[in-house]
Each structure stands twice: as C-alpha cells, then as structure tokens.
C-alpha positions in Angstrom: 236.2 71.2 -37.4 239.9 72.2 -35.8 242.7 73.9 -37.6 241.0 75.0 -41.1 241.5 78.7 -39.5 245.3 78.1 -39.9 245.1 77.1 -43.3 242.6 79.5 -43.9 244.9 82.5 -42.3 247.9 81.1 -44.2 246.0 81.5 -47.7 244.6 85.1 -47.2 246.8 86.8 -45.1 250.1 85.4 -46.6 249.1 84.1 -50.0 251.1 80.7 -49.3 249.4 77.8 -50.2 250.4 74.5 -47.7 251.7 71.7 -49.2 249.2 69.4 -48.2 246.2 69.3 -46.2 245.7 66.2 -43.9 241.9 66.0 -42.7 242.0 63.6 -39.3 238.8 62.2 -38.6 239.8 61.0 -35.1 241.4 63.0 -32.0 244.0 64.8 -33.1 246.4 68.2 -32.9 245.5 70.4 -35.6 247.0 73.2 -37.4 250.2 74.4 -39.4 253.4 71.6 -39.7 256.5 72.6 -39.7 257.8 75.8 -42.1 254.7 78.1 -42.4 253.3 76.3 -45.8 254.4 72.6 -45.8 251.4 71.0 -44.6 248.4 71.2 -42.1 246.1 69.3 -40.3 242.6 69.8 -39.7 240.6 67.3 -37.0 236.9 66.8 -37.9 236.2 64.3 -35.2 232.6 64.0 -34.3 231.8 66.7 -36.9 228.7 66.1 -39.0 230.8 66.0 -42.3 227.5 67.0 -44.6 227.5 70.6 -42.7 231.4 71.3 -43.1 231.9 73.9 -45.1 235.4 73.0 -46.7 235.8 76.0 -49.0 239.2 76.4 -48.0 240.2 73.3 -49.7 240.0 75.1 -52.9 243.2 74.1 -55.5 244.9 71.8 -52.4 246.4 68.2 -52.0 244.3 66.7 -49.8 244.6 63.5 -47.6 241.6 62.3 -45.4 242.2 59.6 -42.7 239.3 58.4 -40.7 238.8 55.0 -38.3 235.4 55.1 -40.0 234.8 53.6 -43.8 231.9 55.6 -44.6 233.1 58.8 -42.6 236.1 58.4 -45.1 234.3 57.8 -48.0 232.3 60.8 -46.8 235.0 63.3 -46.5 236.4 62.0 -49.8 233.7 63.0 -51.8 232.9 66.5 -49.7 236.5 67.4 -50.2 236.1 66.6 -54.4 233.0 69.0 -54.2 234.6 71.7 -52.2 237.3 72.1 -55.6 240.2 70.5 -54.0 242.9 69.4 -56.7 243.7 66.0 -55.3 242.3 63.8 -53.0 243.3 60.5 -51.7 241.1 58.9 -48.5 241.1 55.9 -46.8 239.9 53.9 -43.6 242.9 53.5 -41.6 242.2 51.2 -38.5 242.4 52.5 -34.8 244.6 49.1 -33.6 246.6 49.1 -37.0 249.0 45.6 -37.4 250.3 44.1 -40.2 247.0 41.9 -40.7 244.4 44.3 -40.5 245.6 46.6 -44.1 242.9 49.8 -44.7 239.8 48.3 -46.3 239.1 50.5 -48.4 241.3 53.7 -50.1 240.9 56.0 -53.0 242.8 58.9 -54.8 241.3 61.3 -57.0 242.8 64.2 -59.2 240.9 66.9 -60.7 241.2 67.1 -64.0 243.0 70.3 -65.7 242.4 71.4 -69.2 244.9 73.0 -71.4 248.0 72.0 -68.8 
C-alpha cells in the first residue's frame, strides 16, 4: 500500500482530516491532492487486501476503485471494518466506453446515534 503515510501524517501531525480518501486498486500516483486536506489517494495494487492494515481510515469518506470485482468488493468491506464513515466501491473497467458501465457498485454509511 502507497500514500496511507500522507494521510496518516496529515491526521497526527496536523490534526486535518482529508476530504476524501480514494483507495486505487490499479497503478497509480498516491498521496495528498491539492490544499493539504482535500483529498488523498492511496494505491493498493497487487497488495494482499486481507493483510492491509487500514486503521487510518478511521471517521473518513472513502472511495475504492479497483479493475477487479471481487478486489472491490474486498476493499469495500475491509474499509467498513477498519471504522470508516462512508464507503462507496465499485468495479470500474480498465478499457471503460459507454457500453461496458461498472458491474457492480456499492455505498455504505456508518450509522450515527444521537446526530
């Protein structure tokens, strides 16, 4: 895994949560986007997902992409178990057209009690 450090530097050191957290399961360039706290990216290509540990994704807005359905479906649920706040997931295709749509997507929100 590539670029939790960022996000995990960002939380401790400066207290600033990003505004979303995209996990890339495919080649990418991880780390911080834009200002300091809008949003990060973290690769897990070729990662065994069941041994991340995705602590870091504790109270975020998460967004996993992956060329891979179960990979996806994978990371969705690890990311739910790690205490992230939202989740949404989905199997985006590596030759993307209009006739090949994801084939599967999900989004999940952590339920809050008393507001």
């Amino acid at each position: 895994m590539r670029g939790h450090d960022a996000v995990i530097e960002l939380r401790r050191v400066h207290r600033v949560k990003p505004g979303f957290v995209f996990i890339d399961d495919f080649p990418t360039n991880p780390g911080l986007r834009d200002a300091p706290s809008d949003w990060a990216v973290v690769c897990t290509d070729g990662d065994d997902i069941e041994l991340l540990d995705l602590r870091f994704l504790v109270g975020l807005r998460v967004m996993v992409h992956s060329h891979s359905e179960p990979r996806a479906r994978a990371l969705f649920e690890r990311c739910q178990r790690a205490g992230a706040a939202f989740v949404g997931a989905f199997h985006l295709h590596a030759h993307p057209h209009p006739n090949n749509p994801p084939t599967w997507d999900d989004v999940w929100h952590k339920e809050t009690v008393n507001g």
